[in-house]
MARDRENKOL-927965 format. One line per field, with one value per residue (C-alpha): z, x, y. Coordinates in steps of 0.001 Angstrom, whole numbers. Last residue first. Layout:
N
c3	Z / ...
c1	X / ...
c2	Y / ...
This chain:
301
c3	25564 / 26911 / 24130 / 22066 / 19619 / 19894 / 18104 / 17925 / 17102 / 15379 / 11641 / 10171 / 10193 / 9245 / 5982 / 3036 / 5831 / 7619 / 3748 / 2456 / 5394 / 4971 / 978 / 873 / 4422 / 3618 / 690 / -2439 / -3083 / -3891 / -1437 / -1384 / -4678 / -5620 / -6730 / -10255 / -10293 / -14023 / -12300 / -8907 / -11390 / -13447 / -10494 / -8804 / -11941 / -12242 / -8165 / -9254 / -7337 / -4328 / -2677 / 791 / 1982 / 4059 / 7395 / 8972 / 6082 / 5890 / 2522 / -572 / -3643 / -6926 / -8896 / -10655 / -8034 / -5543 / -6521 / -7081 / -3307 / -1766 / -3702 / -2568 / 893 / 915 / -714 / 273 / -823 / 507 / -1110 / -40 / -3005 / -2755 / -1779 / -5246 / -7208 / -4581 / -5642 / -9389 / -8646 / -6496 / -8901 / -8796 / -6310 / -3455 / -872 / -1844 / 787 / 3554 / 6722 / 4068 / 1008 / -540 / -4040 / -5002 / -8592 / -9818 / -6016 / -4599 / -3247 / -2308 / -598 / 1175 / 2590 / 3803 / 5594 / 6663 / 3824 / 1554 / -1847 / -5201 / -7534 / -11335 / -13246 / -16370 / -15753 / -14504 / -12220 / -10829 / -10887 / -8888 / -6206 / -5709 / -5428 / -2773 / -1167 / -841 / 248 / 3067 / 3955 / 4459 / 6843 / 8618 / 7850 / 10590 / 8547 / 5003 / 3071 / 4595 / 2545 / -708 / -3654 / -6339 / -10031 / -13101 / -10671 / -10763 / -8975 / -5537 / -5678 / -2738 / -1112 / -1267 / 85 / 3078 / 3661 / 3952 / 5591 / 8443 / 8453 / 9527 / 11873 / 13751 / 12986 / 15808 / 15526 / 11890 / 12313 / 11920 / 8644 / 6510 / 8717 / 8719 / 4907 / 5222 / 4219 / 1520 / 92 / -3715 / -1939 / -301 / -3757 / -5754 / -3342 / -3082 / -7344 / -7094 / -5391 / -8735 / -9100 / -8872 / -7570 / -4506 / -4508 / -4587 / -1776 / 618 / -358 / 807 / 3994 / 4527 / 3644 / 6450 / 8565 / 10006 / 13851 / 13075 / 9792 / 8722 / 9442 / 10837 / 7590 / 7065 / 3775 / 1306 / -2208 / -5299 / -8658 / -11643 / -10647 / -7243 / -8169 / -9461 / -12229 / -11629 / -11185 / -7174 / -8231 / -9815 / -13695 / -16234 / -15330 / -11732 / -10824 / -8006 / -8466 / -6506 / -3289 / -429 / -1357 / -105 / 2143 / 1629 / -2089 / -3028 / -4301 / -1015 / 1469 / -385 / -227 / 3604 / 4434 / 2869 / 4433 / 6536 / 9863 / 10547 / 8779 / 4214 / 1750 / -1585 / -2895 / -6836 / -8652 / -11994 / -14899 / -15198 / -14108 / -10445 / -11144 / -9376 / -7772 / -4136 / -3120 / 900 / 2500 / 6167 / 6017 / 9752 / 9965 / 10016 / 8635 / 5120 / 2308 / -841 / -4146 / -7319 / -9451 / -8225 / -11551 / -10945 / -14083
c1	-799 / 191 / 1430 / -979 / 1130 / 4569 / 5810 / 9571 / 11264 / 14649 / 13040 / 15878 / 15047 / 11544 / 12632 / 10234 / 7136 / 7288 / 7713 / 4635 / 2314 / 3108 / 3075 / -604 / -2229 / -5469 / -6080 / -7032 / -11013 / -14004 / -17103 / -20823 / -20201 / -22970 / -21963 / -23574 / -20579 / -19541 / -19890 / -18074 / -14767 / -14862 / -15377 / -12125 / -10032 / -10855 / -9831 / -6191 / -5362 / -3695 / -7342 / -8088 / -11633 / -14449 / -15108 / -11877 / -9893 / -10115 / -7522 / -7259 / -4830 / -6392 / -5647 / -9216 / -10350 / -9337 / -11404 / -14835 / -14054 / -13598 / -16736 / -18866 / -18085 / -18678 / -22013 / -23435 / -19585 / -16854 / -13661 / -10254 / -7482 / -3408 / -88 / 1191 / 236 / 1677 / 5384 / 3525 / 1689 / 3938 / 6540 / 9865 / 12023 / 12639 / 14723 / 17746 / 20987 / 22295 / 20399 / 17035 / 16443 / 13637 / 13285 / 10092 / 9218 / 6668 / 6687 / 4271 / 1212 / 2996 / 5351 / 2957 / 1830 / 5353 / 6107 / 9676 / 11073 / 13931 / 13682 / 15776 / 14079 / 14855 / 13895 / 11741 / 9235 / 6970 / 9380 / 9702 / 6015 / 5943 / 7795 / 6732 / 2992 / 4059 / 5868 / 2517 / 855 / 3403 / 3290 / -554 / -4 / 2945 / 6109 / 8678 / 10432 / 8722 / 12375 / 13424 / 16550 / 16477 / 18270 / 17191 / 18599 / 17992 / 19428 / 17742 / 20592 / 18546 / 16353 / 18296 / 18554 / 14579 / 14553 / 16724 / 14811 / 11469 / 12963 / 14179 / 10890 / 9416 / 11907 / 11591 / 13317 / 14992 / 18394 / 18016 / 18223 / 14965 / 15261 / 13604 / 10774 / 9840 / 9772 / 7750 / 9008 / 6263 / 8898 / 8048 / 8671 / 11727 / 13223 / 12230 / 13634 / 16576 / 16840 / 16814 / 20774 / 21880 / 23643 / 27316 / 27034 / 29020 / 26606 / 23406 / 24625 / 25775 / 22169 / 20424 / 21677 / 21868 / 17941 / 17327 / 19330 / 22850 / 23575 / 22224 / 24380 / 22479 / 22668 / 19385 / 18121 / 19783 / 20215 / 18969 / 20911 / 20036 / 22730 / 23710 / 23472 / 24887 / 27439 / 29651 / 32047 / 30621 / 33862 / 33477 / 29562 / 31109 / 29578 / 27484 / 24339 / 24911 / 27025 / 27550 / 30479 / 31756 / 33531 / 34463 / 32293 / 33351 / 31187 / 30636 / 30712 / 27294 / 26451 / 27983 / 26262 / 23140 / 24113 / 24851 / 21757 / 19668 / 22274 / 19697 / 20485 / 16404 / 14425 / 13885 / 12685 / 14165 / 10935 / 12183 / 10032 / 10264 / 10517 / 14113 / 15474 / 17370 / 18720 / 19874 / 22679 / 23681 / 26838 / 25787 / 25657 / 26589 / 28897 / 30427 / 33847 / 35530 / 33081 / 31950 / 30292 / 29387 / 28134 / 27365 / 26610 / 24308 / 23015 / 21306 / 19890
c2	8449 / 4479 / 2527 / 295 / -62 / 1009 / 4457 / 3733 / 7522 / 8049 / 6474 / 4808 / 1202 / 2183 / 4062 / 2628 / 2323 / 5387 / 7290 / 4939 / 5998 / 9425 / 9905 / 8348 / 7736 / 6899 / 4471 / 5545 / 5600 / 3599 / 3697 / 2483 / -536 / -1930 / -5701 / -6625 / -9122 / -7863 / -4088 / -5012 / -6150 / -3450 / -1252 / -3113 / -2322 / 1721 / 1866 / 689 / -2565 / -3833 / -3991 / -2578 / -3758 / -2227 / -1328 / -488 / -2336 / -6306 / -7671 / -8262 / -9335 / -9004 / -12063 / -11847 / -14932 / -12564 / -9539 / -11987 / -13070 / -9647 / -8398 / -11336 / -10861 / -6768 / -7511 / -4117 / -2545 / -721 / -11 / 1541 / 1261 / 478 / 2064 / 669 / 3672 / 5975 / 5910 / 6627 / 9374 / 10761 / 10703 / 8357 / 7657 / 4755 / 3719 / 6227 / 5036 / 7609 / 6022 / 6454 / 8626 / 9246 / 11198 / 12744 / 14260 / 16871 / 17697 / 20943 / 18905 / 15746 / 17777 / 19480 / 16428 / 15639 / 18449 / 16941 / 18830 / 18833 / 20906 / 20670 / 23157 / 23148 / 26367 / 26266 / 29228 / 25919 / 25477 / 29093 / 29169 / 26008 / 27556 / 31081 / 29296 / 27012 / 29293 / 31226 / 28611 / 28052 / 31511 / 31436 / 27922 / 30120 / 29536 / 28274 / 25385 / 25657 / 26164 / 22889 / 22838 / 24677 / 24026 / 25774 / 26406 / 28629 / 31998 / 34739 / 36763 / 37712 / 34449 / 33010 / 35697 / 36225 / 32844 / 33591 / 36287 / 34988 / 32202 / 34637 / 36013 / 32857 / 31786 / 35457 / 38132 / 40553 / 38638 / 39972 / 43244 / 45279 / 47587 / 44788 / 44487 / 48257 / 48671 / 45391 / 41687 / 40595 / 37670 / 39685 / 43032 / 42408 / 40623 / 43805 / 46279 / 43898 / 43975 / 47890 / 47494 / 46460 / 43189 / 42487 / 39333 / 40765 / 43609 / 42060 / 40005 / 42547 / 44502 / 41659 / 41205 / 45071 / 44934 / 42321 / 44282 / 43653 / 42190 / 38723 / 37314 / 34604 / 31271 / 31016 / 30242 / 27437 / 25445 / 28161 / 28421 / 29882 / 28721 / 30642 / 34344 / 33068 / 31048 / 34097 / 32058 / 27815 / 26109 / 25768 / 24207 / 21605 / 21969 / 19935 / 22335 / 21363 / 18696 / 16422 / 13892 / 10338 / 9416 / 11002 / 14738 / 17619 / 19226 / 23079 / 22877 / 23541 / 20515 / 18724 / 20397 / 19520 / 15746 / 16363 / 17997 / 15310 / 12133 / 10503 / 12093 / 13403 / 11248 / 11318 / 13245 / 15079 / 16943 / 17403 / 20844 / 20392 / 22752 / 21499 / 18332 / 17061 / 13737 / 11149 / 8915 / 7803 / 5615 / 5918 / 9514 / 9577 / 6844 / 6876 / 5338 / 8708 / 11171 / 9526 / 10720 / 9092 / 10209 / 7655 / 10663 / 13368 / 15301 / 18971 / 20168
């Protein structure tokens, strides 16, 4: 597992990464969300050894990354994938790194074929790939030792909607195989999709964490009903708080309390569902302060 202990990073007086802790566990897949400059890249920087850390530990399987013998059989890593070298091939890339970890060259075959790069793609140097294909690779590279752990920073950046499924798929298998995957992501529906566990993180300090079930359990419950009054009054007098919703009510409550509620009554309920919004609406909220962009009502398009 991947255990952040009380890290913090600072560049001069700026405190990129503010005191943090969690854990990363196996057979689950942990989105780690959060704006542009909130401390994601840093953190991940700072597992692999790239950044050191100010104050406090990362560890992965008990272990500083530096300590781990050949990382890369241990330990997949992906936190650009434009850093790659763009005068060799995508095989070339591969091959370099099956070497050095002292793997045979058949496992690139195997890693070209599971990303679907083409005999002809992986002979094109890299400057010639686009984004897409230059995730492709970078995920295959990371995947080259078959390692236990992930750490992948915006691994969806430049996918297509099929690639996306398809990392989708790569991922959970990997988790449900038992590995641990650590992934940031601005996509944050597909987060909610892929994440047994989400972590968000906000100018450098965690504003919330927990599943999405559960981070998503207090974003409330849409209802409509023909006796829309009576409903709204029988939910507050059973200490459900309430309030007007395009044309129906939001209730903090889960949907299975407001039917019992509209059944006592005799109230037909029309509509019963979780708000709109889910993960998205909850991330703006939880990291306002930090959010680059002021969107201000009723702003000319």
């Amino acid at each position: 597992m991947i255990t952040v202990d009380r890290l913090t990073r600072n560049y001069g007086g700026f405190r990129a990464v503010d005191d943090i802790s969690f854990v990363a566990r196996p057979g689950r897949v942990t989105g780690f969300l959060g704006p542009n400059g909130a401390g994601k890249t840093t953190t991940m920087r700072v597992m692999v050894g790239l950044t050191p850390a100010t104050h406090g530990t990362v560890t992965i399987g008990g272990h500083h990354y530096k300590d781990i013998p050949n990382p890369g059989v241990h330990v997949g890593v992906l936190l650009d994938a434009s850093a790659q070298h763009a005068g060799r091939t995508g095989r070339e890339v591969l091959t370099i790194g099956a070497r050095t970890m002292g793997l045979p060259d058949s496992r690139v075959e195997e890693m070209l074929h599971l990303v679907s790069l083409t005999e002809q793609e992986a002979g094109r140097r890299v400057r010639n790939y686009s984004l897409g294909m230059r995730q492709r690779l970078g995920i295959a590279h990371a995947l080259l030792g078959d390692p236990q752990v992930l750490i992948l920073d915006e691994p969806a950046n430049g996918l297509d909607p099929a690639g996306i499924r398809w990392m989708r798929g790569l991922l959970k298998g990997y988790a449900e195989r038992g590995g641990t995957v650590l992934l940031s992501s601005h996509l944050l529906n597909e987060v909610q999709l892929i994440a047994d566990d989400i972590i968000m993180i906000g100018r450098g300090k965690i504003v919330a964490e927990g599943t999405p079930e559960s981070l998503l359990a207090d974003s409330g419950t849409f209802v409509r009903a023909v006796e829309l009054d009576q409903l709204a009054t029988a939910l507050e007098q059973s200490g459900i708080a309430v309030a007007p919703h395009a044309n129906g009510l939001r209730a903090e409550a889960e949907a299975l309390q407001i039917g019992k509620v509209a059944a006592a009554q005799q109230i037909t309920l029309i509509e019963l569902r979780p708000t709109e919004g889910g993960l998205e609406d909850l991330f703006l909220e939880l990291t306002a302060d930090a959010q680059r962009d002021d969107l201000t009502e009723g702003a000319a398009e």
